[in-house]
VEXFI-382193 format. One record per residue: residue number from 1; residue in one letter; x negated, y, z negated of N, C-alpha, C in turn. Coordinates in steps of 0.2 Angstrom, whole numbers, plus 2048, in hexadecimal, padded with zeros to 3 digits. Atoms other than C-alpha are relative to their C-alpha. Layout:
N
- NUM / a / X / Y / Z / X / Y / Z / X / Y / Z
...
***
This chain:
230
- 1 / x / 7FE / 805 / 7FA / 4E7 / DC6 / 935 / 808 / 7FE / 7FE
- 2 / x / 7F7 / 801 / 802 / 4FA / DC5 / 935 / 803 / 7F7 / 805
- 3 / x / 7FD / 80C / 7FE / 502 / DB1 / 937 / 809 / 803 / 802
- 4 / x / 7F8 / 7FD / 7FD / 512 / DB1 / 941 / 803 / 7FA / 7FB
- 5 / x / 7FD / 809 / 800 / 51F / DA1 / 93E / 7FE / 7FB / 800
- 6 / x / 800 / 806 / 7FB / 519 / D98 / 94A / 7FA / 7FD / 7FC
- 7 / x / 807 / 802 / 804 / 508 / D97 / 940 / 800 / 7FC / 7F8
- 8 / x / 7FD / 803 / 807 / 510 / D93 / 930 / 804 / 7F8 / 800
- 9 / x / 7FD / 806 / 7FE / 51A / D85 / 938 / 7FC / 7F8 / 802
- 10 / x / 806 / 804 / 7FE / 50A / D7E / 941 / 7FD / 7FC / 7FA
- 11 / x / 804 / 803 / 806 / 502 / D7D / 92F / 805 / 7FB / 7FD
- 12 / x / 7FA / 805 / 802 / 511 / D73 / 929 / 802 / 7FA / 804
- 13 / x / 7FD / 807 / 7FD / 510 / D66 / 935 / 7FC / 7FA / 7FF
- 14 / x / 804 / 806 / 805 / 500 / D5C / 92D / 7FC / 805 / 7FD
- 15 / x / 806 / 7FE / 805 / 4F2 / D61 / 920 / 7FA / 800 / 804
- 16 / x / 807 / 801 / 7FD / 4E2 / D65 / 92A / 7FB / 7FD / 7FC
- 17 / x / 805 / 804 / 804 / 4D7 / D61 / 91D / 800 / 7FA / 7FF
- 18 / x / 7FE / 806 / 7FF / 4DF / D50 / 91A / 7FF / 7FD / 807
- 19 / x / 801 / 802 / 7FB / 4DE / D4D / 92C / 7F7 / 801 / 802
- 20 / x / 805 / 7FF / 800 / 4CC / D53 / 92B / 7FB / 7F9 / 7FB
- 21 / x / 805 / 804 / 805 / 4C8 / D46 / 91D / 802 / 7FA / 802
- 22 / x / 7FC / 807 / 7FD / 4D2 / D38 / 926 / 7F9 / 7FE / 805
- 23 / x / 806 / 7FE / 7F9 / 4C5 / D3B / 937 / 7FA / 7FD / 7FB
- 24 / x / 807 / 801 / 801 / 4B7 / D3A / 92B / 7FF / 7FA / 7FA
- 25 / x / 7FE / 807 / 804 / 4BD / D2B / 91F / 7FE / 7FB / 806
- 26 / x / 7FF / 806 / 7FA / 4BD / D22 / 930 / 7F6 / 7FD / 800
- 27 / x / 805 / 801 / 7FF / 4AA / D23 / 92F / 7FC / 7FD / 7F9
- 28 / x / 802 / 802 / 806 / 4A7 / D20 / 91B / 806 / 7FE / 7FC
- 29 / x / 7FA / 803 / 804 / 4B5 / D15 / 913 / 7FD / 802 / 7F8
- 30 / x / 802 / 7FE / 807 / 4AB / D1A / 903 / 804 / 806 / 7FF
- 31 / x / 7FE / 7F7 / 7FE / 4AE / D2D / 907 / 808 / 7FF / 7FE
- 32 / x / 7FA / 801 / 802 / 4C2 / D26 / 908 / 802 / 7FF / 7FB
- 33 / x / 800 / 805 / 806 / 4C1 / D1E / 8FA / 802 / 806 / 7F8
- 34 / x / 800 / 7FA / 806 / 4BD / D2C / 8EF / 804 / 808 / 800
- 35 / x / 7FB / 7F6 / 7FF / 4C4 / D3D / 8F7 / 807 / 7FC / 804
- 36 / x / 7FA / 801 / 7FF / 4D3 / D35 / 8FD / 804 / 7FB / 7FC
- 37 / x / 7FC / 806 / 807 / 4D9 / D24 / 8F5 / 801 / 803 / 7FC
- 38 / x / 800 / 800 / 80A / 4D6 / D28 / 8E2 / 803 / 808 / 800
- 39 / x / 7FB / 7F9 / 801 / 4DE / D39 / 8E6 / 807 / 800 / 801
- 40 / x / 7FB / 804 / 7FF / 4ED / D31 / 8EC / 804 / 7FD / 7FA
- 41 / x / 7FF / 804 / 806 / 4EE / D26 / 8DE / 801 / 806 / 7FB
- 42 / x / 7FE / 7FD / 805 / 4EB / D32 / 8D2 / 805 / 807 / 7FD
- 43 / x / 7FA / 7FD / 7FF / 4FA / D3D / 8D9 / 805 / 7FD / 7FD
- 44 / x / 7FA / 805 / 7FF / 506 / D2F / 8D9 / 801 / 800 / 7F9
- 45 / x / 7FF / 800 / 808 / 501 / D2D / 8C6 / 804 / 806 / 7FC
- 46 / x / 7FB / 7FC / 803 / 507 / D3B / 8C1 / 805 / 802 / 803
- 47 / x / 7F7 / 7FF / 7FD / 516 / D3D / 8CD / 804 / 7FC / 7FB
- 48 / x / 7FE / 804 / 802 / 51A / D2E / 8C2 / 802 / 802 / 7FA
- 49 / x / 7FF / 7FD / 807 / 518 / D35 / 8B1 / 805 / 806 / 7FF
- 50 / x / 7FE / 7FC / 802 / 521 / D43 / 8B4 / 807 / 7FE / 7FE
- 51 / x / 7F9 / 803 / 805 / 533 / D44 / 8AA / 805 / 802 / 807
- 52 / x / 7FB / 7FF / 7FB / 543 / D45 / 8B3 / 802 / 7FD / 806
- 53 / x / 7FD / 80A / 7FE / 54F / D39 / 8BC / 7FC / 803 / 80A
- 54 / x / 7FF / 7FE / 7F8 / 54A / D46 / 8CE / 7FA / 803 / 800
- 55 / x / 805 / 7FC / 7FD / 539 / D4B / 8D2 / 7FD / 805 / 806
- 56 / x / 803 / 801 / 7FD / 533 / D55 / 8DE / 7F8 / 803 / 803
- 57 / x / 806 / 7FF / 801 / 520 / D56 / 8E2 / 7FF / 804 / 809
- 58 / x / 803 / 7FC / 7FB / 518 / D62 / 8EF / 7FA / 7FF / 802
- 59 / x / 805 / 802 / 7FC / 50C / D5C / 8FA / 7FE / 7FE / 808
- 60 / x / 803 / 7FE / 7FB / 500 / D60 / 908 / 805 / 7F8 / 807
- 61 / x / 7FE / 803 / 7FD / 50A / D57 / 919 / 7FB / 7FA / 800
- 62 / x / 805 / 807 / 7FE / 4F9 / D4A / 91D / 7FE / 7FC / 7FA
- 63 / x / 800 / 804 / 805 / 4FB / D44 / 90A / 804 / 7FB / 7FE
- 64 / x / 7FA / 802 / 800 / 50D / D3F / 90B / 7FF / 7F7 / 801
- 65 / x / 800 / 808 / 7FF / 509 / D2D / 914 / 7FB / 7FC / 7F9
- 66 / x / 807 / 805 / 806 / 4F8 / D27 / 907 / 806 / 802 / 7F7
- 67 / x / 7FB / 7FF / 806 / 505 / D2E / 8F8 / 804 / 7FB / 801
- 68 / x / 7FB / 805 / 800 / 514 / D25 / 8FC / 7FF / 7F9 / 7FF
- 69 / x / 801 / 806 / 800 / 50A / D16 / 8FD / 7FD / 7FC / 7FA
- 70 / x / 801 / 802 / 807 / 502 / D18 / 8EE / 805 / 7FE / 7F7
- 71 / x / 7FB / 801 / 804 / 512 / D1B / 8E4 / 804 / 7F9 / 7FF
- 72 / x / 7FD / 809 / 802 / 516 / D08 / 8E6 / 7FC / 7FE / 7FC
- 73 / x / 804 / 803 / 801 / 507 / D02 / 8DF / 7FD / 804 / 7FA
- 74 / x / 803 / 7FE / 808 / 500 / D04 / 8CB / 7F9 / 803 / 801
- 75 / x / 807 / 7FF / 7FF / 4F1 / D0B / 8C8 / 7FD / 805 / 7F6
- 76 / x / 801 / 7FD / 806 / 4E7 / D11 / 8B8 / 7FD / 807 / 800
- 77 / x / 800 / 7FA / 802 / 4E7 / D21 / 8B2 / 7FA / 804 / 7FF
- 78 / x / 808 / 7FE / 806 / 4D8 / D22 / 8A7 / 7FC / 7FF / 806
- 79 / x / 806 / 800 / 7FA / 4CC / D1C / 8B5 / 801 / 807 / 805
- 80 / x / 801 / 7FB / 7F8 / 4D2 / D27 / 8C3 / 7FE / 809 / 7FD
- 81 / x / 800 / 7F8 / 803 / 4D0 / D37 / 8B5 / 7F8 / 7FE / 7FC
- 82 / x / 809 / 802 / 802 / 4BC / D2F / 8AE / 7FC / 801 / 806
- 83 / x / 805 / 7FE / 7F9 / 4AF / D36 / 8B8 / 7F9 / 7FA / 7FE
- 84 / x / 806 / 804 / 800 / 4A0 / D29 / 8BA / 7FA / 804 / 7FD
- 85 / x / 807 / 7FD / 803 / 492 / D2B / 8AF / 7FA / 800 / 807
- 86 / x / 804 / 806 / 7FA / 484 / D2C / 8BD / 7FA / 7FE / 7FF
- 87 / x / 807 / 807 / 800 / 475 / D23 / 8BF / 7FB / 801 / 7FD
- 88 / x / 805 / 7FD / 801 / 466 / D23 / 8B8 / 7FB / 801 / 802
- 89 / x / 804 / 7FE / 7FA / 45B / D24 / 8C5 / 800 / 807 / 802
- 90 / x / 802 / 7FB / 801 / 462 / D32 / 8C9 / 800 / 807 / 7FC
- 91 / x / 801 / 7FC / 805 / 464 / D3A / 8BA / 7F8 / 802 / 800
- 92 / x / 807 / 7FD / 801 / 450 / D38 / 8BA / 7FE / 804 / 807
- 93 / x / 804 / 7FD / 7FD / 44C / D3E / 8C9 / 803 / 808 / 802
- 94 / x / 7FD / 7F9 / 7FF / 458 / D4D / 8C8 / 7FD / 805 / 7F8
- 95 / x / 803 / 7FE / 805 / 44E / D51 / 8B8 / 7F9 / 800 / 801
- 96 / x / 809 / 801 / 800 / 43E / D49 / 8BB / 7FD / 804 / 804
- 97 / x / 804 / 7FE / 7FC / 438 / D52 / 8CA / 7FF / 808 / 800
- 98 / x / 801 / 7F8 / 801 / 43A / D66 / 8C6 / 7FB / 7FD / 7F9
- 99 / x / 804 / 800 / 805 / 432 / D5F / 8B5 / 7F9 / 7FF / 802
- 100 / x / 809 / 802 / 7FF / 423 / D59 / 8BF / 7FD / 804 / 802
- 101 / x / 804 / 7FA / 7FC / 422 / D68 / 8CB / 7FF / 806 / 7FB
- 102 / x / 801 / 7FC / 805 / 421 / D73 / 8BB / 7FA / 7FE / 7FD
- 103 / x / 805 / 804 / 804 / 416 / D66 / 8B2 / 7FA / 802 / 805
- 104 / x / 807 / 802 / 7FB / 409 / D68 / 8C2 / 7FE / 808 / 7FE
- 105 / x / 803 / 7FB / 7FD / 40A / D7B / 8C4 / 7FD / 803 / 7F6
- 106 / x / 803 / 7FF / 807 / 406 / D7B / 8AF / 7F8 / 7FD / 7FE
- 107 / x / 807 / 807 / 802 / 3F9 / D6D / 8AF / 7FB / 806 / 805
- 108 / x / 807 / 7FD / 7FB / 3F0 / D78 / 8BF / 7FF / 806 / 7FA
- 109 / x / 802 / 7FA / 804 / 3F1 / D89 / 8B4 / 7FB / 7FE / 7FA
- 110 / x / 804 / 802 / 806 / 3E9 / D81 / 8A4 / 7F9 / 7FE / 800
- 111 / x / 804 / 803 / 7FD / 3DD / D76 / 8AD / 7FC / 805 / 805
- 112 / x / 802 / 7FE / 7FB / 3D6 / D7F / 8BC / 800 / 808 / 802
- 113 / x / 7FF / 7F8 / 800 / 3D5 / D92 / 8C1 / 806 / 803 / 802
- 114 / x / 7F8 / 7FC / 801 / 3E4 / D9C / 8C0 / 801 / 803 / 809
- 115 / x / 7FF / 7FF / 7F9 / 3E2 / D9F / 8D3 / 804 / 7FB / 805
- 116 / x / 7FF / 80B / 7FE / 3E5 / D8B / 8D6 / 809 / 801 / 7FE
- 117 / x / 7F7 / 801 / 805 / 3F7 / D8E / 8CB / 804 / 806 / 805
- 118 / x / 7FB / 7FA / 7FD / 3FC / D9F / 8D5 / 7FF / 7FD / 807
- 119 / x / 800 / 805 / 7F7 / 3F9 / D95 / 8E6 / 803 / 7FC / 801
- 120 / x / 7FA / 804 / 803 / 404 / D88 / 8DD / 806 / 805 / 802
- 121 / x / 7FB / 7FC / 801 / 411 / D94 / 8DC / 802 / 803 / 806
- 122 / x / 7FF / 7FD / 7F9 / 40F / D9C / 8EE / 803 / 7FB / 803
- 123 / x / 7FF / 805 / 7FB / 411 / D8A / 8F6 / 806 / 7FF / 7FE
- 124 / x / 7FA / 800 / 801 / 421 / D86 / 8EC / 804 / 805 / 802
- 125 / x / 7FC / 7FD / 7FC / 429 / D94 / 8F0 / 800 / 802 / 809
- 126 / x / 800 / 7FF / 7FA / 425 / D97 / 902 / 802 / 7FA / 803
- 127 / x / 7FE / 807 / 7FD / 426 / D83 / 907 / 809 / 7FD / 7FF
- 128 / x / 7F8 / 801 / 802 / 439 / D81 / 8FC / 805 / 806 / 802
- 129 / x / 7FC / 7FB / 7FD / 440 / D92 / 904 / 800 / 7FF / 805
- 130 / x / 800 / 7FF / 7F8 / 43A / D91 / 914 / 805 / 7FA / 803
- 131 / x / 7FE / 807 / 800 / 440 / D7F / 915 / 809 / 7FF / 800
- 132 / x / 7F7 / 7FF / 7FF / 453 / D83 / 910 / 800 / 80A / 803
- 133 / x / 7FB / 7FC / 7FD / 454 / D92 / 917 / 7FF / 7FE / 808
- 134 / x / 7FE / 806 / 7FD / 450 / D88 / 926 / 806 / 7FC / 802
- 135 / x / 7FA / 805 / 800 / 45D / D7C / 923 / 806 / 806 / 801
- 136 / x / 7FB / 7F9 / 801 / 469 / D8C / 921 / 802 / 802 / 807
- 137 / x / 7FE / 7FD / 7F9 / 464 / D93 / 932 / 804 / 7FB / 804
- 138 / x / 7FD / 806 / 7FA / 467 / D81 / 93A / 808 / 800 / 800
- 139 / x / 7F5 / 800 / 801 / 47A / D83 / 933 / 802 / 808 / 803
- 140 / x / 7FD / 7FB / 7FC / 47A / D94 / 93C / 802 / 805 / 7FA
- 141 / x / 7FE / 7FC / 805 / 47C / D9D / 92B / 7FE / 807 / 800
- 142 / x / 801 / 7FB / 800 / 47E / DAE / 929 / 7F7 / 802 / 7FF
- 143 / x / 805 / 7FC / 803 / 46D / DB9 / 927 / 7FE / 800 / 7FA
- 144 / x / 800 / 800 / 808 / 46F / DBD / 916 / 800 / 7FA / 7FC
- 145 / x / 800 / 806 / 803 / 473 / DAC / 912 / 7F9 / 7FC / 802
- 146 / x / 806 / 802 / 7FF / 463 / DA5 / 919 / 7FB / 800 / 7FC
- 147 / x / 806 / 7FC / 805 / 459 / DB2 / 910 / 803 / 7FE / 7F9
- 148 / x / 7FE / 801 / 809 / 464 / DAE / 8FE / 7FD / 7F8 / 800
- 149 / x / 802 / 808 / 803 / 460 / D9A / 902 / 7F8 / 802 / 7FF
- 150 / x / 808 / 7FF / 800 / 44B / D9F / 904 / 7FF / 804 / 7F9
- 151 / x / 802 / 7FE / 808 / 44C / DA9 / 8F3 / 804 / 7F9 / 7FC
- 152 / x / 7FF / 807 / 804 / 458 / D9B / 8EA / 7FC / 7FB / 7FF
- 153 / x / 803 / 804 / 800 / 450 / D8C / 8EE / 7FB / 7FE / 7FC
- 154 / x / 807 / 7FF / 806 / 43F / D8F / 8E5 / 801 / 7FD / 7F8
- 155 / x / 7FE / 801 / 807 / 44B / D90 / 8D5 / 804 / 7FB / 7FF
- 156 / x / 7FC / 803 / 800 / 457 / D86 / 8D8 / 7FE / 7F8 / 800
- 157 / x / 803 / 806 / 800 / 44D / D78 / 8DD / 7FC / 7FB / 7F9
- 158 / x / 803 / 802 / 807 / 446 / D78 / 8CB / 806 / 801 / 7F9
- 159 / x / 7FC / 800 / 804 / 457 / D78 / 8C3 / 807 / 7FB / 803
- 160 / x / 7FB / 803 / 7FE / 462 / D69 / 8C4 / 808 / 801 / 800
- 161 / x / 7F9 / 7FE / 802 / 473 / D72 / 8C0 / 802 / 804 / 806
- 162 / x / 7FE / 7FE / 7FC / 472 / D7C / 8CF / 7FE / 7FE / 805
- 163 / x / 802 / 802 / 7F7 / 46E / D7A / 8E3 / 7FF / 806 / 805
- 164 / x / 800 / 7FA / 7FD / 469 / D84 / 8EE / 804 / 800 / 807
- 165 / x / 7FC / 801 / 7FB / 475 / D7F / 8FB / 805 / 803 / 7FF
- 166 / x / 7FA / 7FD / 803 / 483 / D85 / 8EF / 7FF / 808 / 7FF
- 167 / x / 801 / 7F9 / 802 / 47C / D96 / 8EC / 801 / 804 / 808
- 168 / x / 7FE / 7FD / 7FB / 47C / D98 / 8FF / 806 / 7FF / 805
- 169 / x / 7F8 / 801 / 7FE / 48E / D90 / 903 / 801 / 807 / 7FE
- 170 / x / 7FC / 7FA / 801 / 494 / D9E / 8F7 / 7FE / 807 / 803
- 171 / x / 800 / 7FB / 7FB / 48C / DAB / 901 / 800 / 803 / 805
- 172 / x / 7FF / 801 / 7FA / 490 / DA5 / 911 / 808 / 801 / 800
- 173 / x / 7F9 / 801 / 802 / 4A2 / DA4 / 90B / 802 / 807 / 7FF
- 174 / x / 7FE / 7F8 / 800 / 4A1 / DB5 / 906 / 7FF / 803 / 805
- 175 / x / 800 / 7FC / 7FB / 49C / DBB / 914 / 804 / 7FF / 806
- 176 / x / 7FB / 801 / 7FB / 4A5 / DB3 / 922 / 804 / 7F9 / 7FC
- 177 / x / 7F9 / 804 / 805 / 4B7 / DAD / 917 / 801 / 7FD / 806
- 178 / x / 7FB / 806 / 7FB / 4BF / D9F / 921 / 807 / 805 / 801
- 179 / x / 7FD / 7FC / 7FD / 4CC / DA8 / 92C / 807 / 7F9 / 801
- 180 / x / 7F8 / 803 / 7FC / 4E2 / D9F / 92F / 7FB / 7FC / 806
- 181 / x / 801 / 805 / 7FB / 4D9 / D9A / 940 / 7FB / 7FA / 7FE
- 182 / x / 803 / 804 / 800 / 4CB / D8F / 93A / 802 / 7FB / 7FB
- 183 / x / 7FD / 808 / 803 / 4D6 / D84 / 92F / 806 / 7FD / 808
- 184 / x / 7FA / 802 / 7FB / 4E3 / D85 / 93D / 7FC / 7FA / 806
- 185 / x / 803 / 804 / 7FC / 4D6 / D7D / 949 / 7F9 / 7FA / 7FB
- 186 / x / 805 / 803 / 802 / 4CB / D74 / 93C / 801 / 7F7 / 803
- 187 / x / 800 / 808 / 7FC / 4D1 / D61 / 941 / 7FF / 800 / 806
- 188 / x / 803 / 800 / 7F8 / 4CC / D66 / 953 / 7FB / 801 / 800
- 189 / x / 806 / 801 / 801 / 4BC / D6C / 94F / 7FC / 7F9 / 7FE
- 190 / x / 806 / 809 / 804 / 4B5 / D5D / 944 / 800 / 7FC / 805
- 191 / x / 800 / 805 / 7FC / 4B8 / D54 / 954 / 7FB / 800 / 804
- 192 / x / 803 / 7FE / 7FB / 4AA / D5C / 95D / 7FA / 802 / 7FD
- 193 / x / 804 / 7FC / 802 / 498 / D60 / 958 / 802 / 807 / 800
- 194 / x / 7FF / 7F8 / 800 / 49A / D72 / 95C / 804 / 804 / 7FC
- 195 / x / 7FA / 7FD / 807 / 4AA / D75 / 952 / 7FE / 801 / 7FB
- 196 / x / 804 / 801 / 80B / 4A0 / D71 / 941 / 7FC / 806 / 800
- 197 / x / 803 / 7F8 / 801 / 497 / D82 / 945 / 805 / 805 / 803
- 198 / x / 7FB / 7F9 / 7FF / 4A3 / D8B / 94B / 805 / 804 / 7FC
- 199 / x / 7FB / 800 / 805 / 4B0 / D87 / 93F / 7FC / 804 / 7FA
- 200 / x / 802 / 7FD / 808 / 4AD / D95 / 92E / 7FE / 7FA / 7F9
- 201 / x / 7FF / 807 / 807 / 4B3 / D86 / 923 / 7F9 / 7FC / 7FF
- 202 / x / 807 / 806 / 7FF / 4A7 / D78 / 92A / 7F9 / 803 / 800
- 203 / x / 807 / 7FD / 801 / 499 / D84 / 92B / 800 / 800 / 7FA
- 204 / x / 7FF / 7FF / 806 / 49B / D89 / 91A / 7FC / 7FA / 7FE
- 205 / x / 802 / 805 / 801 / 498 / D77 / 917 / 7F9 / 7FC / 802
- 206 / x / 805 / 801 / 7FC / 48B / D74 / 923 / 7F9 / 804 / 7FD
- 207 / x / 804 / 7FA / 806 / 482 / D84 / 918 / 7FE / 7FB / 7F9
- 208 / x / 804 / 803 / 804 / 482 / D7A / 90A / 7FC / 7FA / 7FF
- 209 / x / 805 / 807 / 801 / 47C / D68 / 90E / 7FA / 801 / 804
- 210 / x / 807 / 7FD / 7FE / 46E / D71 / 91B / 7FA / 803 / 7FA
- 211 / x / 806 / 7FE / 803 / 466 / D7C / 90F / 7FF / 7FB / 7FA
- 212 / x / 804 / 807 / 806 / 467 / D6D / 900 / 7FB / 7FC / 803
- 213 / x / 805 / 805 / 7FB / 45F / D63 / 910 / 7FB / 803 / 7FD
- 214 / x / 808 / 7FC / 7FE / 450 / D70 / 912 / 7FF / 800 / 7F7
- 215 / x / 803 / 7FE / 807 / 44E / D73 / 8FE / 800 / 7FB / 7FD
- 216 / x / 802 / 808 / 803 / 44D / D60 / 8F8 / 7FA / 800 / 805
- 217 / x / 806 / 802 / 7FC / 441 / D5E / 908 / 7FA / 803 / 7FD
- 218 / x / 805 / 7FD / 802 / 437 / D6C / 901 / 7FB / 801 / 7F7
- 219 / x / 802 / 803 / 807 / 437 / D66 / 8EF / 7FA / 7FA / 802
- 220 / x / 803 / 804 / 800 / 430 / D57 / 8F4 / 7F8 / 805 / 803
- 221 / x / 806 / 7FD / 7FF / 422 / D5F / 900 / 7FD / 804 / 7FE
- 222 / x / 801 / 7FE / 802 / 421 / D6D / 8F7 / 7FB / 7FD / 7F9
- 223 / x / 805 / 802 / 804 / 41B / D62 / 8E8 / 7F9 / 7FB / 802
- 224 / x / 807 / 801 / 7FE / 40E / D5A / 8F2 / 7FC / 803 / 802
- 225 / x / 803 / 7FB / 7FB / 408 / D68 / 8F9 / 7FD / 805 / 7F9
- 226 / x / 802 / 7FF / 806 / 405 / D6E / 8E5 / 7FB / 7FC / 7FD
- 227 / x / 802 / 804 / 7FF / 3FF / D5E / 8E1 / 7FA / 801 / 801
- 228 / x / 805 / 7FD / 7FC / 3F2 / D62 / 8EE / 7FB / 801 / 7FE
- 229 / x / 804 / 7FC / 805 / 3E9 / D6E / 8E4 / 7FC / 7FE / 7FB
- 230 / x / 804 / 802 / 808 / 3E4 / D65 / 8D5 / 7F8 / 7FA / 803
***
């Protein structure tokens, strides 16, 4: 796809994405707080540190105003570079729960007839695939990607290091790449339901938090639905 002048100038006049994340700060000052502010700040910090009497720092047009503003005002280094330890709660229940859905379809195989465990096995995966690939379809996601959340999920949902929402962003991303026009019209989109599917970008996104939707929902019913059995 060939970009004229006029396109390269267009991008040059704000930061779509910054413009995208202003729009949706308006709705979660928390949200602001962490992808904008402390990003701000922890530019400004290092613009500070850097040596030499003349700086100059290159940055996206829609970051220029929350910069500027931050460079008056001090802020601590260390903090904004320490990630938060997180929670315990959910540390347990991002461990606790595949351990228990493993702990059931073990406890039925030992205890009960090996039919009772391989019936376990059937409902987990067909209730935590179908469930995100589901979620998948509702984001309009490609085909492939549907069918990759309906195989992921099963596994994923019993491994807290991956997600099955991330397995089918990547290859929904691979399949339909974000094109110059859907950044060029991305702050137009986000203004409209419709835009947020049409858009590459936003879909992509839409991809990932749908089928994490459907494959959490399917965790949970899917372990009641094991449960069941015993």
């Amino acid at each position: 796809e060939e970009i004229s002048k006029e396109d390269i100038e267009k991008l040059k006049e704000s930061d779509a994405l910054s413009e995208a994340m202003q729009m949706l700060a308006e709705q979660s000052p928390e949200m602001k707080r962490i992808l904008i502010d402390e990003r701000d700040q922890f530019m400004a910090e290092k613009i500070k540190l850097a040596q030499g009497k003349k700086i100059v720092a290159v940055v996206g047009a829609g970051h220029v105003k929350g910069l500027t503003a931050e460079l008056e005002r001090e802020h601590n280094l260390a903090e904004l570079e320490t990630v938060p330890p997180p929670g315990k709660i959910g540390t347990w229940l991002k461990w606790g729960i595949p351990t228990l859905i493993v702990g059931l379809v073990a406890y039925g195989f030992f205890t009960v007839e090996t039919d009772v465990s391989i019936e376990m096995i059937q409902r987990w995966f067909l209730i935590n695939g179908t469930l995100s690939a589901l979620g998948t379809a509702i984001a309009f996601g490609h085909p492939i990607t549907i069918a990759t959340a309906f195989v992921a999920a099963p596994f994923t949902s019993l491994n807290p290091a991956v997600a099955a929402g991330w397995v089918a962003g990547l290859v929904e991303a691979f399949l339909r790449k974000p094109q110059v026009r859907d950044f060029e019209s991305l702050a137009d989109d986000i203004t409209h339901l419709r835009g947020f599917w049409q858009n590459n970008i936003t879909r992509i996104l839409l991809v990932v938090m749908f089928a994490n939707l459907g494959s959490a929902i399917g965790t949970f019913v899917g372990g009641f639905a094991i449960a069941s059995l015993l």
